[in-house]
N, C-alpha and C positions, 0 to 999 in steps of 0.2 A: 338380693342385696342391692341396694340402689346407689348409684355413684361408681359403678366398678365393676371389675371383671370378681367375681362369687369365688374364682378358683387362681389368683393371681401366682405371678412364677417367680422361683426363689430370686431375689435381688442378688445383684452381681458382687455386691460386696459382702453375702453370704458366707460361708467354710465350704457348704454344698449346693452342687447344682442338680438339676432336675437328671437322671440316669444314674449320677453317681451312689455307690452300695450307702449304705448306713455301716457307720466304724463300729468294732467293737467298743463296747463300752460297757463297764458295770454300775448298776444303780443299787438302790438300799429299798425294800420293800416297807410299806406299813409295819407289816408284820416282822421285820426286822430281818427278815432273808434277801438274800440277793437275786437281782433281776439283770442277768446277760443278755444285752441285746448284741446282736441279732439274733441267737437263738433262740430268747425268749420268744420270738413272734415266729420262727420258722415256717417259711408256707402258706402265711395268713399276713393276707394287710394289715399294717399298722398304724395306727394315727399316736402318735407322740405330740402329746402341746404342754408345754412349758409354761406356768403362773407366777409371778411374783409371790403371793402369801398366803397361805390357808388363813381361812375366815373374817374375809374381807368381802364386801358386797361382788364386787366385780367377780372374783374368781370362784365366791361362794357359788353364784350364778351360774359360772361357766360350769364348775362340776355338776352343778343337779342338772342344767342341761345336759354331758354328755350321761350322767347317771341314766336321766330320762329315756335317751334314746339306746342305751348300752343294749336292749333285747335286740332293736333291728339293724345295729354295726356287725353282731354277734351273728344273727341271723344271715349277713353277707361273709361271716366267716372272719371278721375282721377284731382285730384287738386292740381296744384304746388303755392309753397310760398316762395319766398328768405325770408329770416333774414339777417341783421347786427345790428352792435348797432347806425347808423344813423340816428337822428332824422326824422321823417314823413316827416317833411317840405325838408329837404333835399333829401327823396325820391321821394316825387312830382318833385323835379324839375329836380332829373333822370330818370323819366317814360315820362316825359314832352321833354328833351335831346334830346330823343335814341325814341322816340316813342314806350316803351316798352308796354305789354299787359302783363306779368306775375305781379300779384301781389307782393308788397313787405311790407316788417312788420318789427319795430325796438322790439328787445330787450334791452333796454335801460339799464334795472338792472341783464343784465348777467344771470336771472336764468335759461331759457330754455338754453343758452349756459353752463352754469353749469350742465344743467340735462342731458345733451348728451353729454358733456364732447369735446367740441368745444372751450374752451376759454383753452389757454395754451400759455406755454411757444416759442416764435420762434425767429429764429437768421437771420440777413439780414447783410451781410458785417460785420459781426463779432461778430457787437451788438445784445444782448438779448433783447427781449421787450416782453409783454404780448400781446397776441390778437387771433383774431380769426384764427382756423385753416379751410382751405375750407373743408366744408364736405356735405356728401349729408345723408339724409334718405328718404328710401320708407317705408311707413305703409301700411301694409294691410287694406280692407273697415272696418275686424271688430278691428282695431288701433293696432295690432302688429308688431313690427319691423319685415320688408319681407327680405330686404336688406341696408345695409349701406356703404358708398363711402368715406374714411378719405385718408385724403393729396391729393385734387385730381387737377389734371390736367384738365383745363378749355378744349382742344380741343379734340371735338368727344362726351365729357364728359354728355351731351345733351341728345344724341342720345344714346348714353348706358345708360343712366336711361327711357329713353322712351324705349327701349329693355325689361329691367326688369317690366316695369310697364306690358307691352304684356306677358312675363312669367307669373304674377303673376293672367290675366284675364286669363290664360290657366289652373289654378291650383283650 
């Protein structure tokens, strides 16, 4: 990544800092089931990153990316999950699209967006609106925050969280 530190550290005006656990929280799966984390990841790193909208260029992108690399996060034992606040039925029919394989999960009531502090304020041609800001998190297996990715750029973006996941099996 050029201009920056690849693996930067969660901003101070964050919800969580780098040790602290990952909060319970429940999510809504594709499939219309529920995804408890921290259970859901039990014992296995976690990368959780957060998109504003299914099938839109930018996030399109970022899912076939982490889709792409989903054999070798897995192969470090590790489990990735997008969120937005998308309803299931609509992620169905963007893993359905794009032939994605990364898991995706709505936030519907903003909490998990509230507890990592991903829903905020942003400006697009002028205008202010509320929404999500793209962000990433890695958990470590036993659910502490390893590393965190705020305001990120979709390209490479993949590939440096599968970097940091390889740090964190060296550690």
């Amino acid at each position: 990544m050029l201009g920056g530190d690849p693996c930067p550290r969660v901003t101070e005006n964050a919800m969580l800092s780098e040790g602290d656990k990952l909060p319970g929280m429940e999510l809504v799966a594709s499939d219309g089931g529920t995804i408890a984390l921290p259970e859901w990841a039990a014992g296995k790193p976690l990368v959780l990153y957060f998109y504003p909208k299914d099938d839109t260029s930018g996030c399109t992108r970022e899912a076939q990316d982490f889709s792409a690399l989903l054999p070798e996060f897995e192969a470090l034992g590790a489990v990735v999950l997008g969120v937005s606040k998308d309803p299931a039925a609509k992620h169905q029919k963007f893993i359905s699209k794009y032939d994605l394989t990364v898991p995706l999960a709505t936030d519907a009531d903003g909490k998990a967006m509230d507890l990592l502090g991903v829903w905020g304020e942003k400006q697009l041609y002028g205008k202010r609106y509320m929404g999500i800001e793209r962000s990433t998190f890695l958990f470590a297996p036993d659910g502490t925050l390893f590393r965190a990715w705020r305001k990120v750029r979709v390209p490479g973006h993949a590939v440096d969280v599968l970097e940091s996941v390889k740090a964190l099996a060296r550690t």
